[in-house]
C-alpha positions in Angstrom: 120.9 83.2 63.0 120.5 86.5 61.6 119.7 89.0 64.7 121.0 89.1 68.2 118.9 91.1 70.5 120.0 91.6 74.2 117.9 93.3 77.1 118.4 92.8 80.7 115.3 91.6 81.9 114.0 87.8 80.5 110.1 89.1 81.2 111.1 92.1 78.7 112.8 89.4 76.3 109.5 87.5 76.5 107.6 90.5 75.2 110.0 92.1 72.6 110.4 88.4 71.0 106.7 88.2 70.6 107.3 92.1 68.4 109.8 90.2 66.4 109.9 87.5 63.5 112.1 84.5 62.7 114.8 86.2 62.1 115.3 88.3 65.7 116.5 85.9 68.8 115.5 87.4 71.9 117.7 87.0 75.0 118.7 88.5 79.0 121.5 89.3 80.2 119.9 88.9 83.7 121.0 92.3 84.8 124.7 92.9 85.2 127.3 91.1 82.9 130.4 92.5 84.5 131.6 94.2 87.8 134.0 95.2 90.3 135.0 91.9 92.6 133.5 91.9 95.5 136.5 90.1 97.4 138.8 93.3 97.0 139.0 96.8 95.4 139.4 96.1 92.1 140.7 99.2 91.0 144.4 100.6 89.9 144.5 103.7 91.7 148.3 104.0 90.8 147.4 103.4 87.0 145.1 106.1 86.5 142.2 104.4 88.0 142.3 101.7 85.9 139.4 99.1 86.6 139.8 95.1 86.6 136.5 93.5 85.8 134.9 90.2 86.7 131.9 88.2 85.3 130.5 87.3 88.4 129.7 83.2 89.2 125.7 84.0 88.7 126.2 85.4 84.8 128.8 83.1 84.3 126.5 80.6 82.5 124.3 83.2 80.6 127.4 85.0 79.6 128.6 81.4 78.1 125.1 81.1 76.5 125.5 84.9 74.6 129.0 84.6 73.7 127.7 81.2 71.6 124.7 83.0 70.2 127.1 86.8 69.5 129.4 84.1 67.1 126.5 83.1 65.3 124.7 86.0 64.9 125.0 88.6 62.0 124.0 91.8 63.6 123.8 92.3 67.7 121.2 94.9 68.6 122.3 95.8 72.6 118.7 96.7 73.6 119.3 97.2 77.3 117.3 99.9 78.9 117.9 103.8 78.3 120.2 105.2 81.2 124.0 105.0 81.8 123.2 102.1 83.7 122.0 99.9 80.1 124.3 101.8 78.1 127.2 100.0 80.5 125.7 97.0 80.9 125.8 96.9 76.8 129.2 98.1 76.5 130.3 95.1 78.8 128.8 93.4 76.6 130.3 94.3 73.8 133.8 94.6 75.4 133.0 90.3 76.4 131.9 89.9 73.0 135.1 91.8 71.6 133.1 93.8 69.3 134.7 97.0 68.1 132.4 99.9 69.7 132.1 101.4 65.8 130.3 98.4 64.7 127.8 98.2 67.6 124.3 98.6 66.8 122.0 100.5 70.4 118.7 100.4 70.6 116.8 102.4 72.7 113.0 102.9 73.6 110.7 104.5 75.8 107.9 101.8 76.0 108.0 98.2 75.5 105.6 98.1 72.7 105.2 96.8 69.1 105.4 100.3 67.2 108.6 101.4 69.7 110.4 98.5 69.3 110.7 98.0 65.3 110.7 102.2 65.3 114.4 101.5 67.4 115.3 98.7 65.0 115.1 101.5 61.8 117.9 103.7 63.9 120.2 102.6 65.7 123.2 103.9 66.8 126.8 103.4 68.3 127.3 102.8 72.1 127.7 105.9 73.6 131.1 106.0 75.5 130.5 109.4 77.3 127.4 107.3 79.4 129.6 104.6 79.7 132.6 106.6 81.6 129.7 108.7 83.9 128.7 105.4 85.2 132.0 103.6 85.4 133.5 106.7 87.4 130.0 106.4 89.9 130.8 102.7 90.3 134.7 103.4 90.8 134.3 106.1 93.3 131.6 104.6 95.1 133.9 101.6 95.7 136.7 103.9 96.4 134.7 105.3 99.4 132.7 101.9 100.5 135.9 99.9 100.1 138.1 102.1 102.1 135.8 103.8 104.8 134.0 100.5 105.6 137.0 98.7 107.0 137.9 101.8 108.8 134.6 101.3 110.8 135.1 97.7 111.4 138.4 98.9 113.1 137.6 101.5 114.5 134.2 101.1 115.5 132.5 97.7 115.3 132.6 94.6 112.1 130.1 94.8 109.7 129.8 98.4 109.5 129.8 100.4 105.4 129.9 103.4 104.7 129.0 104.4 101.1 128.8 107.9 99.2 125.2 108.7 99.1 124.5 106.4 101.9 126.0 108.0 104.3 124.4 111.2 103.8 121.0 110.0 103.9 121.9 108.6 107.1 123.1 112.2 108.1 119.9 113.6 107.0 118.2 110.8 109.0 120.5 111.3 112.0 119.8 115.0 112.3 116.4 115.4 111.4 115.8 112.7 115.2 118.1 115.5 116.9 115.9 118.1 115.9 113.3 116.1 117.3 114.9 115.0 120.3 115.9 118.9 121.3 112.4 120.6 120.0 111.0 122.5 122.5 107.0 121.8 122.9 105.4 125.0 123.4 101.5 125.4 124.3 99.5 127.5 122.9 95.7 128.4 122.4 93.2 128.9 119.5 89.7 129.8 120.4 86.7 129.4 118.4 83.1 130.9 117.7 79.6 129.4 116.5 77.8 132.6 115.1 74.1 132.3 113.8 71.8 134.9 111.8 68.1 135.5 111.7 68.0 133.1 109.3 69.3 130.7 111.9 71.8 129.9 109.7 75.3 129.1 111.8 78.9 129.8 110.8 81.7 128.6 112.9 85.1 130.9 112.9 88.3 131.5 114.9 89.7 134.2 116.4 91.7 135.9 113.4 92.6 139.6 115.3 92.9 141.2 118.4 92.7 145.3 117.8 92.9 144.5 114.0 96.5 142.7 114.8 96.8 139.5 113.2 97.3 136.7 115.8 100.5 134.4 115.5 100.7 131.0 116.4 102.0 131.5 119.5 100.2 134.8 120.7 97.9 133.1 123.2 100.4 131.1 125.5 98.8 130.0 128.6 95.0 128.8 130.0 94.9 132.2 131.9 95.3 134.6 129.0 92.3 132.1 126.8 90.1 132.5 129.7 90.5 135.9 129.7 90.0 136.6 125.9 87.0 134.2 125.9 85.3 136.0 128.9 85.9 139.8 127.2 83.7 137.9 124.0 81.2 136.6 125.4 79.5 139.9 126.8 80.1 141.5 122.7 77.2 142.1 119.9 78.8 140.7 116.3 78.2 141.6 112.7 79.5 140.5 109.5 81.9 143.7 107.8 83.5 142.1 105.2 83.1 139.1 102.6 85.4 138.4 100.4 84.8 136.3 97.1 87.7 135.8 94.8 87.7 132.9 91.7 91.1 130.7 91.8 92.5 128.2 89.2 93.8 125.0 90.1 96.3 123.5 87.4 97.0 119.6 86.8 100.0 118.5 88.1 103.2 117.1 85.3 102.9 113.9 84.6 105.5 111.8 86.7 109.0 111.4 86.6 110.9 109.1 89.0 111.3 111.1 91.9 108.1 112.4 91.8 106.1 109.1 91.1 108.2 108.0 94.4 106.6 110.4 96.5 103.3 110.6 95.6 102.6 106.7 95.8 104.5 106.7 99.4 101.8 109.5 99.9 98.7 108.0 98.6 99.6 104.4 98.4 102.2 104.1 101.0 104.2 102.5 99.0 108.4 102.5 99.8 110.5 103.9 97.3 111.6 100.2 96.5 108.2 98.7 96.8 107.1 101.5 94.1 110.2 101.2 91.8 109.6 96.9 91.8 105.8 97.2 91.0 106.8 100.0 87.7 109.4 97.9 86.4 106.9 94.7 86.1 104.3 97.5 84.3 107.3 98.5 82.4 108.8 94.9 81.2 104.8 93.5 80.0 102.2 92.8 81.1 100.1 88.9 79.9 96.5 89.9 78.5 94.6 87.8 76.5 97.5 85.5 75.8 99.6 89.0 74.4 102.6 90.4 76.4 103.0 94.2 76.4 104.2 96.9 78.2 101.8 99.3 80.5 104.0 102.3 80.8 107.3 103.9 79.6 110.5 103.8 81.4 110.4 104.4 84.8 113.5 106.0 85.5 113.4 109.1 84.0 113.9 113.0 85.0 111.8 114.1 82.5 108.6 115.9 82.3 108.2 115.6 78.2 105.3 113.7 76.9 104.9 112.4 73.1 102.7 114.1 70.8 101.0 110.2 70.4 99.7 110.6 74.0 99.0 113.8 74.1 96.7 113.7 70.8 95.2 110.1 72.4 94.5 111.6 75.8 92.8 114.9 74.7 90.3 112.1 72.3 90.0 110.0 75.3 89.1 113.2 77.5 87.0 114.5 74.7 85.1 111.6 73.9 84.6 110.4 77.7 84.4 113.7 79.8 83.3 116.1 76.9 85.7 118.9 75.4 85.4 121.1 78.3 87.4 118.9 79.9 90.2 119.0 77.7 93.0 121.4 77.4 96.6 119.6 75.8 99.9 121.1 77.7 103.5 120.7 77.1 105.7 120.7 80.1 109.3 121.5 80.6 111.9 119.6 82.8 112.9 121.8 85.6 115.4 119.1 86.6 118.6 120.7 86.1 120.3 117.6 85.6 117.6 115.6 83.9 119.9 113.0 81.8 118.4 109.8 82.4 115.4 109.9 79.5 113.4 112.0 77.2 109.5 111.2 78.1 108.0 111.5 81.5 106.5 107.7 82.9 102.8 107.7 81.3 100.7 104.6 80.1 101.8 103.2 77.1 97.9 104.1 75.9 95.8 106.5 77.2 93.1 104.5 76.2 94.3 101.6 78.2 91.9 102.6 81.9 92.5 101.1 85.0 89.2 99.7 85.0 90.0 97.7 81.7 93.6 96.4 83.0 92.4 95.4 86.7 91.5 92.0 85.3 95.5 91.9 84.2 96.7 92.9 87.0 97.8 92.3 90.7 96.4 94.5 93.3 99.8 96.2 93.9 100.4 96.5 90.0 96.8 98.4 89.7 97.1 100.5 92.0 100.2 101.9 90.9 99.2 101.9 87.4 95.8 103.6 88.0 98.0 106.3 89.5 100.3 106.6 86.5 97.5 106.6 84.3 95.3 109.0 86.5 98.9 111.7 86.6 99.1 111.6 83.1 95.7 111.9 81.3 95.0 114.5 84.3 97.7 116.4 82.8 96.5 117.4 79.7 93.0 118.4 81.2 91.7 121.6 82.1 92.4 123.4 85.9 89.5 123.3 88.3 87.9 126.4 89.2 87.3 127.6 92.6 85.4 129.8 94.4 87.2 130.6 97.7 85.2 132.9 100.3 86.4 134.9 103.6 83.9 135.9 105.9 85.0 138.3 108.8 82.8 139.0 111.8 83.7 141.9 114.6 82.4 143.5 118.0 80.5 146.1 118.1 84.0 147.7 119.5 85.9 146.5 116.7 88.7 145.0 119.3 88.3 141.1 118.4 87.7 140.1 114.8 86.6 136.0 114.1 87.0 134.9 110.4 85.6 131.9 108.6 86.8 130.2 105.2 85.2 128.2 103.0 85.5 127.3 99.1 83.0 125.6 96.6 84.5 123.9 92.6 82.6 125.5 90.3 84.2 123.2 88.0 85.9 120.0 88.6 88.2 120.0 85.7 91.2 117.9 86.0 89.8 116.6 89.1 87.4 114.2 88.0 90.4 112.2 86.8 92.7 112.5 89.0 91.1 114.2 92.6 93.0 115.2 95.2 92.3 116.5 99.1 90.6 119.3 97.6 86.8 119.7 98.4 83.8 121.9 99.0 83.6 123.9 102.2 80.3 125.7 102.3 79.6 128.9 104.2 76.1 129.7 104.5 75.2 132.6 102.2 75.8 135.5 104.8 75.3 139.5 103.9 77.8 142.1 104.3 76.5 144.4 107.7 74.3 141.8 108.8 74.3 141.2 112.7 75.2 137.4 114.0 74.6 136.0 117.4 77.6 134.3 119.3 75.9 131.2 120.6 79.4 129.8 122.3 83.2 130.6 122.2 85.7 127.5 122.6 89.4 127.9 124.0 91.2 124.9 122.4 94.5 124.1 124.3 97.7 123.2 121.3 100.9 122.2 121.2 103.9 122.9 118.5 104.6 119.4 117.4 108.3 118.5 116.7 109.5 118.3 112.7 108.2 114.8 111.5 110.5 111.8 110.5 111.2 111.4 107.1 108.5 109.0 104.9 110.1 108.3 101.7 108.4 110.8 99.7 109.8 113.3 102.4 113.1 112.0 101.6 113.4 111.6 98.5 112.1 114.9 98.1 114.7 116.5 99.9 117.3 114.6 98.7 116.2 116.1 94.7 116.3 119.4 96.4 120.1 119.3 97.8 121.0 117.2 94.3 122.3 114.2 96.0 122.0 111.1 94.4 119.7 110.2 91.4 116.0 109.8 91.2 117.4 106.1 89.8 119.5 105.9 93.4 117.1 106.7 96.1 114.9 103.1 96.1 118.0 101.0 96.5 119.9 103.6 98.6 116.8 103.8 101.2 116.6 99.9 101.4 120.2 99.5 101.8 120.3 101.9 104.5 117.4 99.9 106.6 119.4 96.6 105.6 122.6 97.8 107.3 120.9 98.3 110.1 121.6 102.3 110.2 117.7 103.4 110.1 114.2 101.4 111.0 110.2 101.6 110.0 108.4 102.9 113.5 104.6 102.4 113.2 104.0 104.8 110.8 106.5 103.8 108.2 108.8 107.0 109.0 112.2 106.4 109.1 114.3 106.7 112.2 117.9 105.9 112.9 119.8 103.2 115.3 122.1 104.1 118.1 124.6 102.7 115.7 123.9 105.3 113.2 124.3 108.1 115.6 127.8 106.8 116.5 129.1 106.6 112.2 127.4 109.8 111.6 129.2 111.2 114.4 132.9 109.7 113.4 132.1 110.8 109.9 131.1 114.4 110.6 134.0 115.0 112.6 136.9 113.4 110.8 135.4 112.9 107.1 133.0 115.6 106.8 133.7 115.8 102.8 132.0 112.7 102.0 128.8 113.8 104.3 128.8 117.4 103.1 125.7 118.1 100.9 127.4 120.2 98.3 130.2 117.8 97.9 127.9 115.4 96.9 125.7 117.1 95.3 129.1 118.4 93.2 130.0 115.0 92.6 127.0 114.5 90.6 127.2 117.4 88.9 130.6 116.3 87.8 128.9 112.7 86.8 126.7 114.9 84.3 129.7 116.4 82.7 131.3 113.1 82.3 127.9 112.0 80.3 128.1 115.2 78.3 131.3 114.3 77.4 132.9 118.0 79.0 134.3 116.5 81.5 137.4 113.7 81.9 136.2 110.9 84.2 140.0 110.2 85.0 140.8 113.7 86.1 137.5 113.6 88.8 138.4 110.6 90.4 142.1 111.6 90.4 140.9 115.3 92.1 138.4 113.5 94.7 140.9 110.6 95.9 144.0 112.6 97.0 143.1 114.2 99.3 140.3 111.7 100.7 143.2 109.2 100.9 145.4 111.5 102.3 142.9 111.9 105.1 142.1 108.3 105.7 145.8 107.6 106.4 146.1 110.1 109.1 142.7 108.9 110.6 143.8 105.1 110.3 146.4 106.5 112.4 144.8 109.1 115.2 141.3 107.4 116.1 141.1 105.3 119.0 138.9 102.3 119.2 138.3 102.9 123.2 137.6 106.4 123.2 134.6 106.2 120.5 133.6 103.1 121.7 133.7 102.4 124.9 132.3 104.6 128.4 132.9 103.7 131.7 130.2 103.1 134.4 129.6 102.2 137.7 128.0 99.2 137.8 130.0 96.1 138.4 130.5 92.4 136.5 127.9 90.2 139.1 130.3 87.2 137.8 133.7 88.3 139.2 133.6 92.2 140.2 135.3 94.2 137.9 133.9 97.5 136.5 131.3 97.3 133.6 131.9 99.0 130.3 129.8 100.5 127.4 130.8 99.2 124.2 129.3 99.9 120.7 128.9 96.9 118.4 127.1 96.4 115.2 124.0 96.5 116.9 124.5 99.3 119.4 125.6 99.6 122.8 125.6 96.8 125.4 127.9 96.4 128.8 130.7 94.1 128.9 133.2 92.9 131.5 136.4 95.4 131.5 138.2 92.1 132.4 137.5 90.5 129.2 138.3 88.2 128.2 138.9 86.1 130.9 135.4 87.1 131.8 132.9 87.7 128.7 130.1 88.3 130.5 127.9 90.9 128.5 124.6 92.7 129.0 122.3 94.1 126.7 120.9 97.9 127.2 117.5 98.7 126.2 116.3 101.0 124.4 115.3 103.0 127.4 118.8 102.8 128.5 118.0 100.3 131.5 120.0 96.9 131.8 118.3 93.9 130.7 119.1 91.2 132.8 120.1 87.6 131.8 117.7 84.6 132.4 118.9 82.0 134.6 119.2 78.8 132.8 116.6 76.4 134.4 117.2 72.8 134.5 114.7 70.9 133.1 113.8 66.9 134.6 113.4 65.7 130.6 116.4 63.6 129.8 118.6 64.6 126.6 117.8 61.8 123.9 121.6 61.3 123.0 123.1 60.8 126.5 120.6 60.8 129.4 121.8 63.7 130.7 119.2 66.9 131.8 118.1 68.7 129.6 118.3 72.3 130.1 116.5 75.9 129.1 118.7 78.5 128.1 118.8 82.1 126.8 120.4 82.3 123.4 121.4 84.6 120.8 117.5 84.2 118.9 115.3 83.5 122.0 115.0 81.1 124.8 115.9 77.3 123.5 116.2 73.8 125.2 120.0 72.0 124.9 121.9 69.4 126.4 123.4 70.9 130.2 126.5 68.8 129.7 127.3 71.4 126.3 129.7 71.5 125.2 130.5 67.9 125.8 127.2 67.2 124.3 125.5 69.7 121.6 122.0 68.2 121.7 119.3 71.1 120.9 115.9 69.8 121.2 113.8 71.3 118.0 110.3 72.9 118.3 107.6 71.7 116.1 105.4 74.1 114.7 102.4 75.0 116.7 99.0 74.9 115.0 96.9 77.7 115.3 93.8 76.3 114.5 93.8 79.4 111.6 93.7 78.2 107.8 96.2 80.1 105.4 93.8 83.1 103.9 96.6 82.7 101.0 96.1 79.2 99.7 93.7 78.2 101.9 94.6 75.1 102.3 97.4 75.1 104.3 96.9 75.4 108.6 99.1 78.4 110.0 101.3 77.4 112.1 104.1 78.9 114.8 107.9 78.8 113.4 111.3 79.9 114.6 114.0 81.0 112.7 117.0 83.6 113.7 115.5 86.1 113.4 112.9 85.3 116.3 109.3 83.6 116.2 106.9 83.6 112.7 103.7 82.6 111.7 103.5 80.8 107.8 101.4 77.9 106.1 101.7 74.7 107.2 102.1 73.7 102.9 105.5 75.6 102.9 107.3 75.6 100.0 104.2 75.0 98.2 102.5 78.5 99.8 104.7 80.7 100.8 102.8 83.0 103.0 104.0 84.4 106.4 103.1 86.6 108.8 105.8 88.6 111.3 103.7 89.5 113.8 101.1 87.8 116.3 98.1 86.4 114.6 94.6 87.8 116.0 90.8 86.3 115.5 90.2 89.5 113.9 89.9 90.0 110.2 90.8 92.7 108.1 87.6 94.7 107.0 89.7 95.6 103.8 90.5 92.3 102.2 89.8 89.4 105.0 93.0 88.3 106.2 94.5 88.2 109.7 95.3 91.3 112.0 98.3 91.1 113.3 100.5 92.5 116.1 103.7 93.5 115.4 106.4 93.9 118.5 105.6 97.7 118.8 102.2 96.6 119.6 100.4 97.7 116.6 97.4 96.3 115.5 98.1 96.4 111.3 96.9 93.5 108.4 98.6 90.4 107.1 98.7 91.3 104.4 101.9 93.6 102.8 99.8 94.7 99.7 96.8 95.9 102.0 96.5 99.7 103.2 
């Protein structure tokens, strides 16, 4: 075998091998070759930080498999992809292999296509061991934090808690941005309205801009009584037009998208998560099947930059030319404004300009469209020309010049860069209205408002102020979002905005007080700045971890010793054990608070607390006159830990636990349809899935309805907040 190449991903090795000859063997690494162990630290922090590796049991095999095919081989090209993150995974690798880093050959490429792949075979280069000690000093501290904080919470506070470096600070943000909510203070105010009409007959509808030609705040009108008044003072006036205002504005195209900002706008648009956005890229990324070739749709997705390749650029402006007419047309080169952009050189674009979304639908799953036809929308928009508005301002006043109305409107003269790629922006006509000219007031409105409290954070609204305060890396935020919801520290309400648990409250509390370093925004945001130095190679990874632990171990030693379990995690109440009498406690587990027994545990009795902050009250168990099929003995219906369930009453002598069979709905599986959907339990409470599981996999988490989704036919459901949303995860 002549030539070893290595990538991460086996869909990418199936589309570079199909690039390559004979003489190139494509293979994965399936992600990761190396790591940390999980079972302990894994790190020397008395040897200078020194690192002890594992290959863990899932790469053991395919590590097996590439150390046979490395011996054989005459040249290994490491082609994993273009961050820190590939140029570790390809220096483990190496290191595995025991290839000397001067004789490695890297590989690196924007796009997964034929031209970029044998253009990074011509130069390759040495593993770069700058990116390799940024990424090893992120993983090192990060399991410096996680692996020492975390068990301080299960003492402390409750088992099963983390903590983590960046996670815990999107949980601050999360945290505060509810307290903000929770202490807003709702204000009413009042806007009032006017429908005005001309000779002509043509109407005009305005608000009320001044009062004695001073410009009304938000809150200037406070009350029903002060409205009233206003409105009754306008009604008796005569009204003319005195001034209009016509002014041309420019409208530019946006960059094309980088990681952050591809994030946010298809959580805007699409409502896509951060995660859900990143998994659909890196398939478009990795190849795409047509016509029996594998290729890839667009360039590397992780990226913090806003550069595009003179290729596109010179195919987009043809495309624009030839499609839209040259009008249309006008080629721009933007600059990064990312201070630490590190990560790539080319903004996320189709691979071809020429490649529409109307010719790679066929291709492609609904999910994988959508996103690309906004990629491909972003970037062609980019290099066309702005639109161009006309905005107008039309201001009417008394004939006693106290209360002045004005009225907005604008018209595109040219759509521009909006034909490809539109946005909320659209024509608001005004009726064409002369300066002087009188206009009758055929009725004023008073419309009662309220300030609204800041809004939860959506992913794009995260992720964008996470870029802001430099926490983190455009590559972090997806998996650092989903791993917050996983540890139970923030949850989806109905509108997909992210609020926090009770348990999050209680560990962004301990942390604020007693390690406010690792939740501080600049420290963090230092921390990555210190990253970027390591990758530049002006900075020595050893001496940053050495100046970040001290003192953070320092601290943890005194905490370990002055925090009391009972005192953050247990109140005392007055309500009293109903099974023998003592006084009820609040306690914080993993899950939040809930009563217990202060006489535990001789008594264990425990109660949940809603979310309200009332009791609930335990079920009764119920004995049933069915007979348990192992001993004869009644059967009885409990309460457990997942729902209400039907057992043996002689348990524990006896653990008989009657299993439900699936209820048919009389509904056929809009997936396969084939299968009958039927009702399941599992732990975590009651489903609805096909009948033909494992052979369809479909499920729905939420009550099944006879309506059908006007979008794409399946089921509504109803999840447990009681909204009414489809079946379907891919569906708006």
């Amino acid at each position: 075998m002549k030539n070893l190449v290595i990538v991460e991903s086996p869909t990418k090795a199936k589309t570079i091998a199909k690039f390559l000859g004979k003489d190139y063997t494509v293979e994965s690494s399936f992600g990761h070759v190396r790591d940390l162990p999980a079972s302990k630290m894994g790190v020397d922090v008395e040897n200078n930080f020194e690192p002890t590796y594992d290959i863990p049991t899932r790469a053991k095999k395919q590590v097996t498999m590439l150390k046979g095919l490395a011996k054989k081989a005459d040249q290994i090209y490491y082609a994993t992809d273009e961050d820190r993150e590939g140029e570790a995974i390809a220096w483990h690798l190496a290191e595995i292999f025991k290839k000397p880093i001067g004789e490695t050959k890297r590989i690196t490429f924007h796009e997964i296509t034929k031209d970029a792949i044998l253009d990074a075979l011509k130069e390759p280069r040495q593993i770069d061991l700058n990116l390799v000690d940024a990424q090893q000093a992120r993983r090192i501290v990060d399991r410096l934090v996680g692996y020492s904080l975390s068990p301080l919470l299960w003492k402390k506070v409750a088992r099963g808690l983390s903590a983590g470096r960046v996670q815990s600070v999107v949980v601050r943000l999360i945290v505060e941005r509810e307290r903000e909510r929770q202490n807003f203070k709702i204000d009413e105010y009042w806007e009032i309205f006017g429908d005005f009409e001309n000779k002509a007959k043509e109407k005009i509808t305005a608000h009320l801009h001044k009062i004695n030609s001073e410009s009304l705040e938000k809150l200037a009108i406070t009350n029903q009584e002060q409205a009233d008044k206003i409105v009754k003072e306008i009604e008796g006036l005569k009204y003319k037009a005195v001034r209009i205002e016509k002014k041309a504005t420019k409208r530019n195209a946006s960059a094309p998208f980088t990681t952050s900002s591809l994030q946010q706008e298809a959580n805007r648009r699409l409502h896509f998560s951060a995660k859900q956005t990143m998994t659909l890229a890196q398939r478009l990324y990795e190849g795409i099947t047509m016509d029996g070739e594998a290729t890839g749709l667009i360039t590397y997705m992780r990226t913090d930059s806003q550069n595009l390749s003179q290729k596109f650029v010179a195919e987009a402006a043809s495309y624009i030319t030839d499609t839209l007419g040259k009008n249309y047309s006008d080629s721009k080169v933007f600059k990064t404004k990312s201070k630490g952009a590190q990560e790539a050189h080319e903004a996320i674009r189709p691979t071809s300009a020429l490649r529409t979304p109307e010719m790679m639908e066929p291709f492609l799953e609904r999910g994988q469209f959508r996103l690309y036809q906004l990629i491909w929308q972003r970037a062609v928009a980019s290099q066309m020309a702005p639109a161009e508005l006309e905005s107008t301002v039309i201001d009417l006043e008394d004939d006693k010049a106290k209360y002045t109305f004005r009225a907005s409107g604008q018209v595109i003269k040219f759509d521009g860069f909006l034909k490809v790629y539109p946005t909320a922006t659209k024509d608001e006509l005004l009726p064409a209205i002369n300066e002087n000219e009188d206009m009758d007031l055929l009725a004023v409105r008073p419309e009662q408002k309220f300030t609204q409290p800041p809004a939860r954070y959506s992913d794009a609204s995260l992720v964008k102020i996470l870029e802001e305060k430099g926490i983190g890396r455009p590559s972090t935020y997806a998996p650092t979002i989903a791993t917050v919801i996983d540890r139970g520290y923030a949850d989806r309400d109905d509108k997909k905005k992210l609020f926090p648990t009770e348990i999050a409250f209680i560990v962004n509390d301990l942390l604020m007080e007693h390690f406010h370093d690792i939740v501080d925004y600049d420290f963090t945001a230092k921390m990555e700045n210190d990253l970027d130095e390591i990758a530049e190679g002006r900075q020595e990874w050893h001496q940053t971890l050495s100046e970040f632990y001290k003192p953070f171990k320092e601290n943890l030693m005194i905490k370990e010793k002055e925090l009391n379990k009972k005192e953050i995690t247990e109140e005392t109440t007055d309500e009293k054990c109903d099974k023998c009498g003592s006084p009820m406690i609040i306690k914080v587990g993993r899950y939040g608070k809930f009563l217990a027994c202060s006489n535990y545990p001789t008594c264990k009795n425990t109660k949940k607390i809603k979310a309200d902050g009332s009791i609930e009250e335990k079920a009764e168990p119920e004995l049933l006159e069915e007979k348990c099929p192992d001993c004869g003995a009644p059967l009885m219906k409990r309460m457990g830990r997942f729902g209400a369930f039907v057992g043996c009453s002689t348990y524990p002598k006896c653990k008989y636990i009657k299993k439900e069979k699936p209820v048919d709905l009389d509904m056929k599986c809009p997936k396969c349809k084939v299968g009958d959907i039927v009702t399941k339990r599992s732990r975590m409470g009651t489903f609805y899935a096909c009948g033909e599981y494992p052979k369809c996999d479909f499920a729905m988490f939420g009550k099944p309805l006879p309506e059908k989704c006007p979008k794409c036919g399946f089921p509504m459901i109803e999840d447990k907040k009681g909204n009414i949303k489809c079946s379907n995860k891919d569906c708006e």
